[in-house]
C-alpha positions as a printed Julia matrix, in Angstrom:
190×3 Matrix{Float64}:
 33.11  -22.0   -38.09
 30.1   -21.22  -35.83
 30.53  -18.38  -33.2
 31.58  -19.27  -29.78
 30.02  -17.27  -26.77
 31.9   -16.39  -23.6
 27.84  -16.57  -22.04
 24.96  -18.25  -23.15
 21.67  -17.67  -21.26
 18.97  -19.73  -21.32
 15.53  -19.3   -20.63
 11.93  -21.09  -21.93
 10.81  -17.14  -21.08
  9.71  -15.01  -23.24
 12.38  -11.62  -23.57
  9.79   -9.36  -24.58
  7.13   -9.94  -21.78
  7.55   -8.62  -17.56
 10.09  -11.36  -16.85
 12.45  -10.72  -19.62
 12.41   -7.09  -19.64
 12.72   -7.01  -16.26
 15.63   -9.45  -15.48
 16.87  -10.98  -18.28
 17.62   -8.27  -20.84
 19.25   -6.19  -17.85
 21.9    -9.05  -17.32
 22.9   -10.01  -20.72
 22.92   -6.39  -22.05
 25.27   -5.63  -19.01
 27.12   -9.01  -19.63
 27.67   -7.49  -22.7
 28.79   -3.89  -22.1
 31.7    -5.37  -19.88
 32.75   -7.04  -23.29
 31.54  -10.48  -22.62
 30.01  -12.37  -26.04
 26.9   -12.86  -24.96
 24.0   -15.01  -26.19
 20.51  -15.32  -25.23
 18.41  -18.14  -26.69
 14.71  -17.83  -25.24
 11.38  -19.13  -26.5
  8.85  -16.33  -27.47
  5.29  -16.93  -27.45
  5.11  -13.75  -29.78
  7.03  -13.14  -33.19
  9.94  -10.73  -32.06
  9.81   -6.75  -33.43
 12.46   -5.12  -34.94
 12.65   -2.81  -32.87
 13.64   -4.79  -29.86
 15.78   -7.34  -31.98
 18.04   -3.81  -32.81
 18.27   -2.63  -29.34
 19.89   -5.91  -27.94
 22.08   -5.91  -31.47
 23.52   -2.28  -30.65
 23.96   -3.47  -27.18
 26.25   -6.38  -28.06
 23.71   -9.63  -27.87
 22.8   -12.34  -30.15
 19.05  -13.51  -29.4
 18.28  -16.97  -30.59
 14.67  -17.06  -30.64
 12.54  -20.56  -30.54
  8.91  -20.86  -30.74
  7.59  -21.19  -27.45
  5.04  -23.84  -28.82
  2.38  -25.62  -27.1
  1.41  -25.37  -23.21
  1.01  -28.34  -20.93
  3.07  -31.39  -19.95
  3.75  -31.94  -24.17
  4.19  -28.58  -24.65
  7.22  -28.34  -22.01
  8.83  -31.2   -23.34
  8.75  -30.49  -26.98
 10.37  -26.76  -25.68
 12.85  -28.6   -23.76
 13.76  -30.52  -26.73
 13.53  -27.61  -29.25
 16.38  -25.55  -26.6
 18.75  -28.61  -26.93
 18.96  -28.9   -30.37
 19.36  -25.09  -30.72
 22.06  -24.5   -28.1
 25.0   -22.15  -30.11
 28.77  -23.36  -28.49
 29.32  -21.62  -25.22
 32.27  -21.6   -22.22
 29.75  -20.53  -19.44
 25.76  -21.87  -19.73
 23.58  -19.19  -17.22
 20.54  -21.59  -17.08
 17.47  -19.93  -15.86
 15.39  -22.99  -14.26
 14.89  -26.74  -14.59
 14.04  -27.05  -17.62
 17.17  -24.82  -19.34
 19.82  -26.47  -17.1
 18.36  -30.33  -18.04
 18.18  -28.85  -21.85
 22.01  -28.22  -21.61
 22.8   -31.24  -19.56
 20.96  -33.57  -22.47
 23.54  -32.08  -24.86
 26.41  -32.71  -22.32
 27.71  -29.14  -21.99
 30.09  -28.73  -18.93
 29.83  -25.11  -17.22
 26.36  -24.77  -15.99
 25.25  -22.6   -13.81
 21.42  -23.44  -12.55
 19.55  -20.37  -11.56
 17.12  -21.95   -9.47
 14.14  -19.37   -9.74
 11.91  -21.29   -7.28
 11.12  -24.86   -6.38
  9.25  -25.1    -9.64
  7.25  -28.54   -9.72
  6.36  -27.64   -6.25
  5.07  -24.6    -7.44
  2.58  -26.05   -9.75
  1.44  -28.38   -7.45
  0.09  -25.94   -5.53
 -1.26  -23.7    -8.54
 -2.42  -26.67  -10.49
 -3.54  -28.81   -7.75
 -1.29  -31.72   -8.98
 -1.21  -34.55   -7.16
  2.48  -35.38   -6.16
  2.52  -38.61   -7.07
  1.2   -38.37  -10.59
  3.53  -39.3   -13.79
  4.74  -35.32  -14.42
  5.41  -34.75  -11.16
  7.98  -37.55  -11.15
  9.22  -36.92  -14.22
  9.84  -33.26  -13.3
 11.34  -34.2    -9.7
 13.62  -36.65  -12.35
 14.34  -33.36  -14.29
 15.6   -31.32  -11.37
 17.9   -34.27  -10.11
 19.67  -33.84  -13.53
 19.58  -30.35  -13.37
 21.24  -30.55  -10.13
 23.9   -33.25  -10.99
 24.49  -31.48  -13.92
 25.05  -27.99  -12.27
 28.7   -26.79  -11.33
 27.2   -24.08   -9.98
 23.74  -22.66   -8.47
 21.75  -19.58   -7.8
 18.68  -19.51   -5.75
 16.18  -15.95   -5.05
 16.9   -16.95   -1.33
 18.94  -18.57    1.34
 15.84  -21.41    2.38
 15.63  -22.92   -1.2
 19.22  -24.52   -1.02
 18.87  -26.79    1.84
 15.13  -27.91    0.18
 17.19  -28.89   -3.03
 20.39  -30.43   -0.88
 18.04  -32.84    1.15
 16.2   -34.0    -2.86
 19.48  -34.16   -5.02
 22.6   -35.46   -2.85
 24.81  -34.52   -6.19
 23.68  -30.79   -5.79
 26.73  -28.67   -6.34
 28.3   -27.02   -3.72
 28.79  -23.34   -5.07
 25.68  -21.84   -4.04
 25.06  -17.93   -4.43
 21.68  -16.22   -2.86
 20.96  -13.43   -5.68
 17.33  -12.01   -5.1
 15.3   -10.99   -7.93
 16.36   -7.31   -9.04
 14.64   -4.91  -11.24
 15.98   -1.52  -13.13
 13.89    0.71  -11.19
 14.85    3.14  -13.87
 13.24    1.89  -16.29
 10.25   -0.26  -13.96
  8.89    1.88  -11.78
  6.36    1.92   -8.57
């Protein structure tokens, strides 16, 4: 019988770079210490090391790691298909972006919750200079509408995001939350 997780969290991120030590490894180890199960499946650009394999293991957290694979428009989907496959049985699935929510969606699990981390294929539109009306953008703006069908629940950084992903995605779910990024100043400091 494979194990069943109270949490799963997603994420294409890498655990063991800013990002993941930062955010992610505070939540789940927390999720944890409450006495949740708690998974986290995330794509690492960099084998792991023992050492931080252990930690999360005496703190009460599987980590399913993928290869984070190739960059670029292939790169994302071959990650995105590599997450779906690899998704371990879960009640609750804490989706950190597009891409993580649409990976659960493809393998029709029910309790998502999107964590909306920024308008993302804006984002790279800006970075990249990519025109918005070439074939990734479109697939990506495709990608968030399942994401946000998908979704029975969603967390943005800030208030002004919501109504920007309400006017795209009429579905959207209703149970929005405004979390802002926080950081263990303990352990990150000025």
């Amino acid at each position: 019988m494979k194990k069943k997780y109270d949490i799963v969290y997603v994420t294409q991120d890498s655990l063991q770079e800013g990002i993941g030590m930062s955010q992610i490894v505070p939540v789940v180890t927390g999720l944890a210490k409450k006495g949740w199960k708690v998974c986290v499946l995330s794509c690492e650009k960099n084998p792991k090391t023992d050492f931080f394999e252990k930690k999360l293991e005496l703190d009460g957290v599987d980590w399913h790691i993928l290869k984070f694979g190739r960059k670029g428009s292939l790169g994302g989907a071959m990650r995105l298909l590599r997450i779906a496959i690899s998704l371990p049985h879960g009640k609750v699935y804490h989706c950190r972006s597009d891409m993580a929510a649409v990976a659960c969606a493809l393998r029709f699990k029910r309790n998502i919750l999107w964590d909306v981390r920024s308008l993302w294929i804006d984002q790279k539109i800006i970075i990249e200079n990519m025109s918005p009306n070439s074939i990734s953008v479109k697939i990506a703006r495709k990608l968030e509408r399942l994401a946000s069908k998908k979704a029975k629940a969603v967390t943005t950084l800030t208030q002004s995001v919501y109504p920007v992903l309400v006017s795209r995605n009429a579905g959207i779910s209703k149970n929005h939350l405004v979390i802002p990024t926080c950081t263990d100043l303990e352990i990150f400091s000025f």
